[in-house]
N, C-alpha and C positions, 0 to 999 in steps of 0.2 A: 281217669280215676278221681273220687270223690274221697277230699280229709275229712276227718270228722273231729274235730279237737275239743278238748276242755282239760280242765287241770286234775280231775281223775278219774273216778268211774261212772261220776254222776250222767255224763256227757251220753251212758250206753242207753240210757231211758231214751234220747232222741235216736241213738244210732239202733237201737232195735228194727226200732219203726221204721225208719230209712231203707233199713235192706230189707224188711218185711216188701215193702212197697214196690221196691226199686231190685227185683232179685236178680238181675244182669249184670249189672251195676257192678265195678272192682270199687271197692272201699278199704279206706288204711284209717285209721283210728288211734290217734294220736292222746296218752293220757299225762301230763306235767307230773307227776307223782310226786317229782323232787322237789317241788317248788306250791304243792299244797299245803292248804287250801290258799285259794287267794281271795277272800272274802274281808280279810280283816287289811289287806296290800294299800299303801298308797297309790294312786291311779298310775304314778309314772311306772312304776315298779310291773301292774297289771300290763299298761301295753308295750311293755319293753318282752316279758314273757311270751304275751300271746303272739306280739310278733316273733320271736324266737321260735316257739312252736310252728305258726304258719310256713317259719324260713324251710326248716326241716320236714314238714309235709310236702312243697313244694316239689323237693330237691328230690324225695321219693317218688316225684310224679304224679302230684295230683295236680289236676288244672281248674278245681273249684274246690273250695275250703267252707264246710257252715263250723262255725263256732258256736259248738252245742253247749255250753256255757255264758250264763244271761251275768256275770261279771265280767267274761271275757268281752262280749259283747254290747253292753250295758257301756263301757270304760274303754275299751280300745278300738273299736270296729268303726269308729268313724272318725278318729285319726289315721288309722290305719289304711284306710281307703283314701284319706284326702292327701295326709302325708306322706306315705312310704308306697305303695302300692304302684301307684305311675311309675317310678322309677324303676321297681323292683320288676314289675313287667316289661319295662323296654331290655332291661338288664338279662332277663330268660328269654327274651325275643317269641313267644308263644304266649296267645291267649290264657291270662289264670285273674282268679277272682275270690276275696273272702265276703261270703255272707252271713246273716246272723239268725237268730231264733226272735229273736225280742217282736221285730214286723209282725210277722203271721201271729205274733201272739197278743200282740195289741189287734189285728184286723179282728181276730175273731172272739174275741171281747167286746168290742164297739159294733160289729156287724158293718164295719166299712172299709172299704178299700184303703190302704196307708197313704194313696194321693188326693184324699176326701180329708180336708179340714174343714167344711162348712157345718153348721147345725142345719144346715136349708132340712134335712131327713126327721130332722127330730118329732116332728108330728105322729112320725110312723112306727118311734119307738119303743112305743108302752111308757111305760110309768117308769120315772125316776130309779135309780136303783144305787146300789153300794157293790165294790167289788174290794177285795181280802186280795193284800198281795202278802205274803210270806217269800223273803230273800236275805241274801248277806246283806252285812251292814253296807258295804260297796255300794251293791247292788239301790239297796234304798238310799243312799247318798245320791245318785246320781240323778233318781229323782225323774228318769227316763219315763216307767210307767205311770208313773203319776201325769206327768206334763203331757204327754203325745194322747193320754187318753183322754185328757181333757180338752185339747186341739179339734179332738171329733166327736167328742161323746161329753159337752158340757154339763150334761143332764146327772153324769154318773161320778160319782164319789169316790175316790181309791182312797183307802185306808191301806199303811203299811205297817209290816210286824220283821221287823230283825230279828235274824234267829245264829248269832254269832258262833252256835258250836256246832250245829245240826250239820253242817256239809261236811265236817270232818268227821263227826261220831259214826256217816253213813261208810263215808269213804273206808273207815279202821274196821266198821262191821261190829258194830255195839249191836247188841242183843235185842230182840225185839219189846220188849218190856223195859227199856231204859229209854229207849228211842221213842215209846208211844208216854211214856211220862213228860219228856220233853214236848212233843211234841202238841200235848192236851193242854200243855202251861202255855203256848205259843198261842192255840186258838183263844182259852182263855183271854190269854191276852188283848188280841185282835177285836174278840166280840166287846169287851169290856170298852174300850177306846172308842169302838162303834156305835157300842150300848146298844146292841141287837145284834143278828146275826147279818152276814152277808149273803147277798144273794148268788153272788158267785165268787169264786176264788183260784186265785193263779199261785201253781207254787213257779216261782220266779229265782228255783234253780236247779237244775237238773238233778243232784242229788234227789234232792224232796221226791219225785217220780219215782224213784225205786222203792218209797215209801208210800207210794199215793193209799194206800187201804191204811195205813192206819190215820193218814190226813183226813179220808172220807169218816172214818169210824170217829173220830175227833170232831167232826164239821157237825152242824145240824143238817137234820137229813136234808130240807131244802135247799140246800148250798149246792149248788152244781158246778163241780170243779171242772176248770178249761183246760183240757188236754193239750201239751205242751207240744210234745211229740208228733203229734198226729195234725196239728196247725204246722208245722215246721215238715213235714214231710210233704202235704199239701204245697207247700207253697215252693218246694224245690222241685216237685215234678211239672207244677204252672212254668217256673225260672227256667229248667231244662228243655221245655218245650219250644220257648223262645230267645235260646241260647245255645243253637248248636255248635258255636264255637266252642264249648268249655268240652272234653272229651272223657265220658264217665264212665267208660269202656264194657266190656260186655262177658266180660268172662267168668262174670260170678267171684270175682277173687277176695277174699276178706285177709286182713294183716291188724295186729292188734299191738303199740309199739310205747314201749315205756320211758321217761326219763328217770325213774326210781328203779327199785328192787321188783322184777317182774313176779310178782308177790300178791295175787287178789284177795277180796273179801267171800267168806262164805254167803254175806249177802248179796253181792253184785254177783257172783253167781248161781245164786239162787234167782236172782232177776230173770240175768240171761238164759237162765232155762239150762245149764251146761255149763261144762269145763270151759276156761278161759287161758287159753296162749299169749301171753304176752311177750314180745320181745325187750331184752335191754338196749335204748338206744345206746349204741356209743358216741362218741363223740365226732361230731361233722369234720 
């Protein structure tokens, strides 16, 4: 079984796509409600959660976790792997694994593989450019997309725009003309600091994706937004291919499991296309 975590609904823009992809696949989909948004969290506070989440996924049976959340990720997912993870596997005695969204989202931004730090390619890669990351303040603190994109793409420029209210106003399910005023003041923003537009742009949090048409509608039309979801689904059916240890079962199963009030938005389910079940976790 594959978990799908994040701290609310933002997480389903990646988990659409996923079981779009992967339609055998048993998936549980874990969303922190109680402990949203974590955008504004100190780090310790982030990877103490997201490990919590992960514990709880686990324990339900999944044997590979992607943290569809780019602050869960961003801030825990590589402590989490170096520090808790060994232990916590030998401790379940069976193959299990958390992975993240941020990789595939930097490969396909750069057009390079995540183990290519060289510029040796750069020859080959057109003209200079700017890339728009839109994320929590977290998220831009951490400074993740900026750095690793520059490690393989020194040619390319990341400008960031913090957007401190936007993952919760999606998660509450603010009205769509509240949200596109927000979120016209964000590009504003971004272009101005740039002083042109960008050539392309990453929204760097899953919320944002449940709103990608009004980010396109806000973007200049030339701005060609990197799909989150669909880098991130790519790169777990590459992972699965050469990891048949981690066991993503085949029975079509979907679970959708809350730590808050099993309570959605009219917007995330407008996303999902349908009604949304979610269960109350109770307590471990």
């Amino acid at each position: 079984m594959i978990g799908v975590f994040d701290s609310g609904v933002g997480g389903l823009s990646v988990h659409r796509t996923l079981v779009e992809r992967l339609p055998q696949a048993d998936f549980i989909y874990l969303a922190d409600q109680a402990n949203t948004p974590y955008g504004g969290r100190p780090s310790d506070e982030i990877v103490a959660l997201t490990r919590a989440g992960c514990i709880r996924l686990f324990e339900e049976g999944a044997s590979l976790i992607v943290l569809a959340c780019n602050t869960a990720a961003a801030i825990a997912l590589r402590p989490l792997q170096s520090d808790w993870l060994p232990a916590y596997r030998q401790k379940l005695g069976r193959p299990i694994n958390v992975i993240g969204l941020i990789v595939p989202t930097i490969e396909a931004a750069t057009g390079l593989s995540w183990k290519d730090t060289t510029s040796s390619r750069l020859e080959t890669m057109g003209p200079k450019k700017t890339i728009g990351i839109f994320a929590t303040p977290a998220t831009v603190r951490s400074q993740v997309y900026e750095v690793e994109i520059h490690k393989r793409r020194p040619d390319i420029t990341v400008f960031q725009e913090p957007c401190p209210e936007l993952a919760h106003l999606i998660e509450t399910g603010a009205d769509h003309e509240h949200l596109r005023g927000v979120i016209e003041s964000h590009v504003k923003a971004l272009c101005a600091h740039i002083g042109d537009r960008p050539w392309e742009a990453i929204l760097g949090c899953t919320h944002y994706d449940i709103v990608s048409d009004l980010f396109a509608h806000a973007l200049p039309s030339a701005t060609k937004l990197i799909h989150q979801p669909s880098a991130t689904a790519d790169a777990l059916i590459r992972y699965l291919a050469h990891h048949a240890e981690y066991d993503s079962g085949h029975t079509g199963k979907r679970r959708f499991i809350t730590t808050g009030v099993a309570l959605q938005s009219k917007l995330a389910e407008e996303f999902w296309n349908g009604p949304l079940a979610f269960e109350t976790l109770l307590a471990a």
